[in-house]
C-alpha positions as CSV (number, residue, x, y, z in Angstrom):
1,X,-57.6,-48.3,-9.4
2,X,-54.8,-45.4,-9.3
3,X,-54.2,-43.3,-12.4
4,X,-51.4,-44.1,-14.8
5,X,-48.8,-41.6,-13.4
6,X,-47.0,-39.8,-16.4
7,X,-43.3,-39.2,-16.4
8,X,-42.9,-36.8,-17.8
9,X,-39.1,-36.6,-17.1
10,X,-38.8,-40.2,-19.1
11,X,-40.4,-38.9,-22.0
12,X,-38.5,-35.8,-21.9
13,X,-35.1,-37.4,-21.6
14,X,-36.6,-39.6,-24.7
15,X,-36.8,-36.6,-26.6
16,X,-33.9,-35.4,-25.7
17,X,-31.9,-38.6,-27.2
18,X,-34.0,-38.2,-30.9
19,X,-32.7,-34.7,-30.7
20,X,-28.8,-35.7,-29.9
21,X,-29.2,-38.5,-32.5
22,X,-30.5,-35.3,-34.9
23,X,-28.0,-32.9,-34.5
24,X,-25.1,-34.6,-36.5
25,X,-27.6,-34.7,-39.6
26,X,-26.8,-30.7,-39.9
27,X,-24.2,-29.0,-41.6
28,X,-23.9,-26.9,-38.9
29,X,-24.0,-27.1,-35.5
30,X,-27.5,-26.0,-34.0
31,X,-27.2,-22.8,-31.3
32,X,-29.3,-21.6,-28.4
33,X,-28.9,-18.0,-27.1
34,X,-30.4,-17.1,-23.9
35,X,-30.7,-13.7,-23.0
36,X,-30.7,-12.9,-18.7
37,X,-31.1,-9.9,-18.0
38,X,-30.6,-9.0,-14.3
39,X,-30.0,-11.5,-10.6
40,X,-33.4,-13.5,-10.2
41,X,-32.4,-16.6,-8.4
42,X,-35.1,-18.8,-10.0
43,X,-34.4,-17.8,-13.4
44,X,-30.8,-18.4,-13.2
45,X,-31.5,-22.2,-11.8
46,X,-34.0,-22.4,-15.0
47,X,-31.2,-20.7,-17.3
48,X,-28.2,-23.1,-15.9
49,X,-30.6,-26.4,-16.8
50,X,-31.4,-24.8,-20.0
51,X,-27.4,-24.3,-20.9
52,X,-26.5,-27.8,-19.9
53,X,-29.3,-29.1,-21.4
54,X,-29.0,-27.7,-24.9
55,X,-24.7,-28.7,-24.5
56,X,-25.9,-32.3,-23.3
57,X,-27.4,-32.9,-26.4
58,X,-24.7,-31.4,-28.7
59,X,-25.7,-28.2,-29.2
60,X,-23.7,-24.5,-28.7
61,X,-25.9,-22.6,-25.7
62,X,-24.5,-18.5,-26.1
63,X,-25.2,-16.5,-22.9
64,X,-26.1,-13.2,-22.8
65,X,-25.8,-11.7,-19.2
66,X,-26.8,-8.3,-18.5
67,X,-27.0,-6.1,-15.4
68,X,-30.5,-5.6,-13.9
69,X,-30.7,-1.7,-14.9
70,X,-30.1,-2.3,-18.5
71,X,-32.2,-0.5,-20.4
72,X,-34.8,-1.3,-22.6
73,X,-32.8,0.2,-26.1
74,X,-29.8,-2.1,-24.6
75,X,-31.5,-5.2,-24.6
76,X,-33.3,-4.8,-27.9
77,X,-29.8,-4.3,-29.0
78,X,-28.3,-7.6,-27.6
79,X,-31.9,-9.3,-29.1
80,X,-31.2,-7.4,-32.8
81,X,-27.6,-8.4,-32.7
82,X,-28.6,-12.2,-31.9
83,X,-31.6,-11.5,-34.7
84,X,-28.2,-10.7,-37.2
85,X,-25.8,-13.5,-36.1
86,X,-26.4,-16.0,-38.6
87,X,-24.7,-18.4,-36.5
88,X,-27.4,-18.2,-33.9
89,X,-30.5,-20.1,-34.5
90,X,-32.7,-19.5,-31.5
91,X,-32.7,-16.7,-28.7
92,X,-34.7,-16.9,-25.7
93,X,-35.2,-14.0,-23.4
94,X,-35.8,-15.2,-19.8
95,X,-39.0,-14.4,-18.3
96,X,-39.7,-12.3,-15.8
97,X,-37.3,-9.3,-16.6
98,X,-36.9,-6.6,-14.6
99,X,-40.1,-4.3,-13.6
100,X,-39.0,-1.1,-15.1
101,X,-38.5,-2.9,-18.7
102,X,-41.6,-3.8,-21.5
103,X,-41.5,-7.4,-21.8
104,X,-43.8,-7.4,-24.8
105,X,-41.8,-4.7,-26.6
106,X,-38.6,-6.5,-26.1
107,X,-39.9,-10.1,-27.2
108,X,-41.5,-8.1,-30.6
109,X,-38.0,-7.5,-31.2
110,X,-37.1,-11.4,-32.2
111,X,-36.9,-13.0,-35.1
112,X,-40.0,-15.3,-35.7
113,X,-37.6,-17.7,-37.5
114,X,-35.9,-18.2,-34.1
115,X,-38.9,-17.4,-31.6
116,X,-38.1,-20.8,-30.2
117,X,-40.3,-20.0,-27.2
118,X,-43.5,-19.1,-30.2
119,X,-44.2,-16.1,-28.1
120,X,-43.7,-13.3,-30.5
121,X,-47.3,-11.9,-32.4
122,X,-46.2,-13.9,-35.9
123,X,-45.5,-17.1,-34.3
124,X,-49.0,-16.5,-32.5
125,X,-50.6,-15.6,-35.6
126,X,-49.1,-18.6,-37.2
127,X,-50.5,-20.8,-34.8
128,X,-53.9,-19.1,-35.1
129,X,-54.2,-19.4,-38.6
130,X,-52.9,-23.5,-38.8
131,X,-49.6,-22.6,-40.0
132,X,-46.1,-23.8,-39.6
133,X,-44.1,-22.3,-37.0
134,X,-42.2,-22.3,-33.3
135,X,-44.9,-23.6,-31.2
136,X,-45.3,-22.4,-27.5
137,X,-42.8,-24.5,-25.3
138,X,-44.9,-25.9,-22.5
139,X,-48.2,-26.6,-24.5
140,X,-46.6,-28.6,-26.9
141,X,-45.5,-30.8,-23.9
142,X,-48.7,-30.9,-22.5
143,X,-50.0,-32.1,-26.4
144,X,-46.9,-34.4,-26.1
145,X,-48.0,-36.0,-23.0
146,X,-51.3,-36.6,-23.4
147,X,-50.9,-38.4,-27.1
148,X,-48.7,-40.7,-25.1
149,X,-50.7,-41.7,-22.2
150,X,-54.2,-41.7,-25.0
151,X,-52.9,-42.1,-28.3
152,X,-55.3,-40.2,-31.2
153,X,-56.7,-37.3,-29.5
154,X,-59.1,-37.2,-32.2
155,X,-63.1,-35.9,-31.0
156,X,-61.6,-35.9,-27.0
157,X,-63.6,-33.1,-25.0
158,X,-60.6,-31.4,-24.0
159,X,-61.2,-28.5,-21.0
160,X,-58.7,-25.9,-20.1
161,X,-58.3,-24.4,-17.1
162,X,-56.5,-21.1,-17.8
163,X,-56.4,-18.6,-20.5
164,X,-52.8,-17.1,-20.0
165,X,-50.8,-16.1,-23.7
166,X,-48.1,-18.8,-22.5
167,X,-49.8,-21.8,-21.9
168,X,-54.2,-21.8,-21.8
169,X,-54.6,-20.1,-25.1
170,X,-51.7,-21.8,-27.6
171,X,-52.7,-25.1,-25.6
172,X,-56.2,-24.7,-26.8
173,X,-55.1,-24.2,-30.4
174,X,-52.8,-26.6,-30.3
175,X,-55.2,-29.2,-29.2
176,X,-57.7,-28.1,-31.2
177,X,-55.3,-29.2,-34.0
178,X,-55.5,-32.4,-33.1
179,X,-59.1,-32.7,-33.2
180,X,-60.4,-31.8,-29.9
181,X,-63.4,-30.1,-28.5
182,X,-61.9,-27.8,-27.1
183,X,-63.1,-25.5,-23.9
184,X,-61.4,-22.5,-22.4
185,X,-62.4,-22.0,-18.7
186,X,-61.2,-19.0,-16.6
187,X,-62.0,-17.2,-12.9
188,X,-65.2,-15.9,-14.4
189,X,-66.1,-19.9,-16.0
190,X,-69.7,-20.7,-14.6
191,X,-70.4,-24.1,-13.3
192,X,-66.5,-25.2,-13.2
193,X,-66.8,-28.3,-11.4
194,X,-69.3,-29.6,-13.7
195,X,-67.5,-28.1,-16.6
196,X,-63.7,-29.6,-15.8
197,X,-66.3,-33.0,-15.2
198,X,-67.1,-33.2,-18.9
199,X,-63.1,-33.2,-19.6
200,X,-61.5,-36.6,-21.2
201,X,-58.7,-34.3,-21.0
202,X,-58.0,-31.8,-18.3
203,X,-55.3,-28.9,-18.7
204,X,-54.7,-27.3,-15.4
205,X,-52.9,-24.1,-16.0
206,X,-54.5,-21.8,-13.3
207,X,-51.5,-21.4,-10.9
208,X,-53.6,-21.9,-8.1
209,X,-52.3,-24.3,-5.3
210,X,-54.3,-27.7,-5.4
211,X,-57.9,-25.9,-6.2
212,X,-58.5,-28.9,-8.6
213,X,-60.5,-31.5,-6.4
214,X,-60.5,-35.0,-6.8
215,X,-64.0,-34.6,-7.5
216,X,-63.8,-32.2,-10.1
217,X,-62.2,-34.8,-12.6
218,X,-63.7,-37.6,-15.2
219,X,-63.5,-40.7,-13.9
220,X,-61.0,-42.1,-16.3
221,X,-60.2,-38.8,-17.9
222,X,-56.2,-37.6,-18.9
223,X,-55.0,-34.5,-15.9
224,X,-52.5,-32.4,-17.4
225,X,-51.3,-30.5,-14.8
226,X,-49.2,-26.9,-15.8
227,X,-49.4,-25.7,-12.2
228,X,-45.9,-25.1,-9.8
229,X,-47.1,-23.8,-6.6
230,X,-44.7,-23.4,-3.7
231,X,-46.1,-24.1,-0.2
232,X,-45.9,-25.0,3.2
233,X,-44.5,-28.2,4.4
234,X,-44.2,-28.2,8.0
235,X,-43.8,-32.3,8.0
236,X,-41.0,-31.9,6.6
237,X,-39.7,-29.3,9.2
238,X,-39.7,-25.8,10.3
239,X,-40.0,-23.4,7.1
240,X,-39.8,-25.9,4.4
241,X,-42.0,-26.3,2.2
242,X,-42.6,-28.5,-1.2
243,X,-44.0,-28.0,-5.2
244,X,-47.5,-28.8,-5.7
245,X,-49.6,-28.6,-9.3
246,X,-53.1,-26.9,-9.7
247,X,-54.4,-30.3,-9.3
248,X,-54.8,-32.2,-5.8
249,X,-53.1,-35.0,-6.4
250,X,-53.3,-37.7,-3.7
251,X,-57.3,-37.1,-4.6
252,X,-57.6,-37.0,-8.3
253,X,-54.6,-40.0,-8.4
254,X,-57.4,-42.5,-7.6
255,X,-59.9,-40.9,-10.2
256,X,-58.3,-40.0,-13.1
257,X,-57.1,-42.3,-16.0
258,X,-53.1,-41.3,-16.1
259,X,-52.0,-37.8,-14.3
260,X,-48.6,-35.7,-14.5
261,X,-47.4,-35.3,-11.1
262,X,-45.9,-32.2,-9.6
263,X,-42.7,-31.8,-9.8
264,X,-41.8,-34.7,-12.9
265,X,-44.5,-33.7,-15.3
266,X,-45.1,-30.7,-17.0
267,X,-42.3,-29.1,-16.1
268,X,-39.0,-31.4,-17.9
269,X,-40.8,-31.1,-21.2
270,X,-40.4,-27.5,-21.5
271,X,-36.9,-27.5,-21.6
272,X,-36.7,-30.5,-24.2
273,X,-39.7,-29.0,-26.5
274,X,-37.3,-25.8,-26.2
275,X,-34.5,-27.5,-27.6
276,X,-36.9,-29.3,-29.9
277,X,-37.5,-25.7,-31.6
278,X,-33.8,-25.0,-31.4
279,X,-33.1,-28.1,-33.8
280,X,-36.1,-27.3,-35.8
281,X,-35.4,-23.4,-36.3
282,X,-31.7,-24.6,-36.9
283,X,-32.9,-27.0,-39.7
284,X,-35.5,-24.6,-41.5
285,X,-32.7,-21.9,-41.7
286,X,-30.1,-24.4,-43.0
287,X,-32.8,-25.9,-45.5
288,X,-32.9,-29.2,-44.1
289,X,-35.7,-31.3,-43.4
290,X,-36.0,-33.4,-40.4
291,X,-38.5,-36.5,-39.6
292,X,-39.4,-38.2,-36.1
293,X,-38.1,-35.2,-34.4
């Protein structure tokens, strides 16, 4: 029988309905800076969904567009100026940023009160250590996700496949919070097959193109899949090409229990946990306290 197939774009735009329903409860109005700093097409598509997103719901999205060869004392400015505002409650510097700047000097620079993608060393810490804070963006989803297609996560074997600072390592913590056995595998991981076999839940977050085989999964078992891999698709005609996850799909679709597909899964539940962490920075630093958000 073919897996459950998660949407995750339902969910998502579930989430995103709670939030709009919250924002109204707050005194004030809940705001999203994004910092851009130079011309990459694909962040600016990611940037735009974020904007209208974040208005969609009724929230105030600030943009902060700067040239390519800003340097780096320019855009810890904008970040300490947006750090200051107390009208802003979350700032988001888009990732990559230009080659000659230090993305992990410039993402020091935020405010761990509105770190609403958790990727600064306090909001890491804070994860580490079990304590409230800005959780990682697309981990959260993946949490998100797999509570809704299993329920209680509670004494799952859950396997990672991935150990990147955005998604394999805060995934494993955050998993781990719910009670899993949790495993971290990597390129170096001995025995992977029989390893991602053991998995009632399987995080793919390798950014390899399909290398997840049907047979490498638990029959039965949840397939989280992180990966967006661009590739050929010459049936659909010369020089296109299509998305695909870490994860072969049309082969682990018929062994797994529920899978995310690629594109629909993963990916629409980084943009709503992001807002998510807008509304709940916005509440913390307004002293409100919000439920079923």
């Amino acid at each position: 029988m073919a897996a459950q197939i998660i949407d995750g774009k339902a969910f998502a735009k579930n989430l995103r309905e709670r939030l709009a329903a919250a924002v109204p409860l707050l005194p004030r109005v809940p705001a999203l800076a994004v910092v851009l700093v130079g011309d990459d097409p694909a962040s600016q598509v990611y940037v735009r969904n974020k904007i209208r997103q974040t208005t969609d719901i009724g929230m105030r999205s600030v943009e902060r567009r700067m040239d390519a060869n800003s340097s780096q004392q320019e855009v810890a400015e904008v970040v300490r100026c947006l750090n200051q505002d107390p009208e802003i409650d979350g700032i988001l510097v888009q990732l990559p940023l230009p080659p000659h700047l230090d993305e992990a000097a410039i993402l020091a620079q935020i405010d761990p009160a509105k770190d609403v993608d958790g990727l600064t060393e306090a909001s890491a810490g804070r994860l580490f250590l079990g304590k409230a804070g800005l959780r990682p963006c697309t981990p959260t989803g993946c949490v998100m996700l797999a509570e809704d297609a299993l329920g209680d996560l509670s004494g799952k074997s859950c396997v990672i496949v991935g150990r990147s600072i955005l998604v394999g390592k805060p995934a494993a913590m955050l998993f781990l919070d719910k009670n899993c056995t949790v495993t971290i595998a990597h390129s170096r991981t001995k025995n992977l097959k029989e390893l991602c076999r053991s998995a009632d839940i399987l995080i793919a977050a390798v950014g390899r193109a399909q290398m997840i085989e049907g047979n490498w999964i638990k029959p039965g078992a949840c397939v989280i899949d992180v990966g967006i891999n661009r590739i050929d698709a010459p049936e659909r005609g010369e020089g296109k090409t299509r998305l695909v996850g870490d994860v072969n799909f049309a082969k682990a679709v018929d062994i797994a229990g529920a899978i995310t597909p690629v594109p629909g899964g993963v990916g629409p539940m980084t943009i709503a946990c992001l807002l998510r962490n807008t509304l709940l920075a916005s509440a913390r630093l307004q002293n409100i306290t919000l439920t079923d958000v």
